[in-house]
N, C-alpha and C positions, 0 to 999 in steps of 0.2 A: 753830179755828186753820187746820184742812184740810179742804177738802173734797173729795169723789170725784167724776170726770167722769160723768155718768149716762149718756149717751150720745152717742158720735162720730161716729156716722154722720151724725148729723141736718143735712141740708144746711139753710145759714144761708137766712133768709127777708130778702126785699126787692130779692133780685139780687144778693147779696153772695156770693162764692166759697166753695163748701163748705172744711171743712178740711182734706180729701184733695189741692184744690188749689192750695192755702198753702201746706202744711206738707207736708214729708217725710215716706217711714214711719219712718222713725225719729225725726225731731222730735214726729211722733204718739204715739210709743213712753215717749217721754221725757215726754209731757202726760200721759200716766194713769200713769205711774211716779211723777212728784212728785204726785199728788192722791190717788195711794190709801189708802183709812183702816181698811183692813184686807188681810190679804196675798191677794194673788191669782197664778195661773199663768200661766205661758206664755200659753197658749190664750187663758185668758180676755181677758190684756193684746194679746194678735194680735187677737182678734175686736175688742174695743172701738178699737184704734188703725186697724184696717181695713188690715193691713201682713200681711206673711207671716211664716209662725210661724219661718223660718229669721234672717229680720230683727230679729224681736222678741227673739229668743234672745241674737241677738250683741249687740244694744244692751243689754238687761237687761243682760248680763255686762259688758261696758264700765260700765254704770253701779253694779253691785256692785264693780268693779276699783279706780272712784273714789270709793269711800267712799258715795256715794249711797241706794243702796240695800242692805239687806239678805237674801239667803235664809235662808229657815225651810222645814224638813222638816213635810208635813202626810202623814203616812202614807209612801206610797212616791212620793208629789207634791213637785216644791219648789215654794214658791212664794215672790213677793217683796213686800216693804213698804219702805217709806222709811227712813230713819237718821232716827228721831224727834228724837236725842236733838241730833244734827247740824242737823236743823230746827230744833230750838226754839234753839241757841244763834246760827245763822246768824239767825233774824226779830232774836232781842236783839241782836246787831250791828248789823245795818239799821239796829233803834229808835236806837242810839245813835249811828251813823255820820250818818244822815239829819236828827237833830233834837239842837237846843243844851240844856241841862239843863236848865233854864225851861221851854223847849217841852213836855218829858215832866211835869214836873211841874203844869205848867197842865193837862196834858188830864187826869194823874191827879185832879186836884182836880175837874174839869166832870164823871169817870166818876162820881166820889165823890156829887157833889151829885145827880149823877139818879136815882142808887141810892139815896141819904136821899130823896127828892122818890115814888121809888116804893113806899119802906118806907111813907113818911107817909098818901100817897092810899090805899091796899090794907090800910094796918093788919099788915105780915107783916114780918119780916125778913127772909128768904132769898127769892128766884123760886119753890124749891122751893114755901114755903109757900104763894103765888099759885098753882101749878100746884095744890095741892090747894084751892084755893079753888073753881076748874072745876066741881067736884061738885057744887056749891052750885046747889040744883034753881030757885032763884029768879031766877038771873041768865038777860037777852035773849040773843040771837044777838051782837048787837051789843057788849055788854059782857064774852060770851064771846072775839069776835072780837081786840078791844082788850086782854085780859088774857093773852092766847096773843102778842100782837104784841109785849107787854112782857114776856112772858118769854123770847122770843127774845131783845130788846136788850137783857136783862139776863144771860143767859150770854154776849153777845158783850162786855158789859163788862167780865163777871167776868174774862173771857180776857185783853181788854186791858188791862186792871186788873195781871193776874196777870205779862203780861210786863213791863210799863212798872215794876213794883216792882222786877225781877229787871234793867232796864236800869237803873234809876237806883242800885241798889247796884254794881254793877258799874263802870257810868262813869266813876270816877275811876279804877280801874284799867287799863281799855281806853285810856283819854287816858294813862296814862304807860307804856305798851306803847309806842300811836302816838309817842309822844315819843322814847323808846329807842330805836327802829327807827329815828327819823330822824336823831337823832346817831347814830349806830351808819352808815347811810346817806351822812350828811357827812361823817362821819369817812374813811371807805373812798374819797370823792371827791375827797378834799382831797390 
């Protein structure tokens, strides 16, 4: 669902403007706050955003003000991580705001079939069980290669799998929210 910025210092290759010259330190600040997948400090989040630690301090707290992220006590360290729980409901908005119910349902049903098509080839039901396939002292590089590829697109399935179930139950409710809000809306304009 997230992932962590590895590193921001690394000036872009081809002639393209690092991201020190794009982006603000605190637009910096703000790219490894929404990507981090574990909590981290102050420091850390100043060094990776390449911004000063008085800058990163006041934007993290701006961004714990608005719900964004949260502080967690790590001994006598704070440090911050995301509002997971605010991520995961804000992507299922997206999914539903962005795509008509058909739409989620068609991709649900193509995740479905590549997931039967990979149980089928592999003989496993879970990735998991593919990943302990690995062991398996008789397979090439090459079919090691390919069974690591597909277990990666199979937790990215499982993921979007996991949300697109959690927008299509939802969706009816969300559409007579939007509904509400817009009689509610005219009503007030009339």
């Amino acid at each position: 669902m997230l992932r962590e910025v590895s590193s921001v210092s690394e000036s872009s290759r081809d002639g393209a403007q690092s991201w020190t010259e794009s982006m603000s330190a605190r637009e910096r600040v703000r790219a490894i706050a929404e990507t981090l997948r574990e909590p981290r400090s102050v420091n850390w989040i100043s060094e990776q955003a390449d911004a000063a630690w008085s800058t990163t301090n006041e934007e993290l707290q701006v961004l714990v003000d608005q719900g964004q992220l949260r502080r967690v006590a790590a001994g006598e360290t704070t440090r911050y991580q995301p509002d997971y729980t605010r991520l995961l409901f804000e992507e299922i908005r997206t999914l539903i705001e962005d795509n008509a119910r058909e739409e989620l349902q068609n991709e649900l049903t193509k995740i479905t079939e590549e997931i039967e098509e990979w149980q089928a080839t592999y003989n496993v039901e879970t990735w998991e069980e593919l990943e302990q396939s690995l062991a398996e002292g008789d397979l090439t590089s090459a079919e090691l290669r390919d069974r690591r590829d597909v277990i990666a697109f199979w937790r990215e399935n499982e993921e979007d799998r996991r949300l697109i179930k959690h927008a299509l139950e939802l969706y009816s409710d969300v559409e007579a929210a939007r509904k509400q809000m817009t009689e509610i809306t005219d009503g007030v304009t009339s």
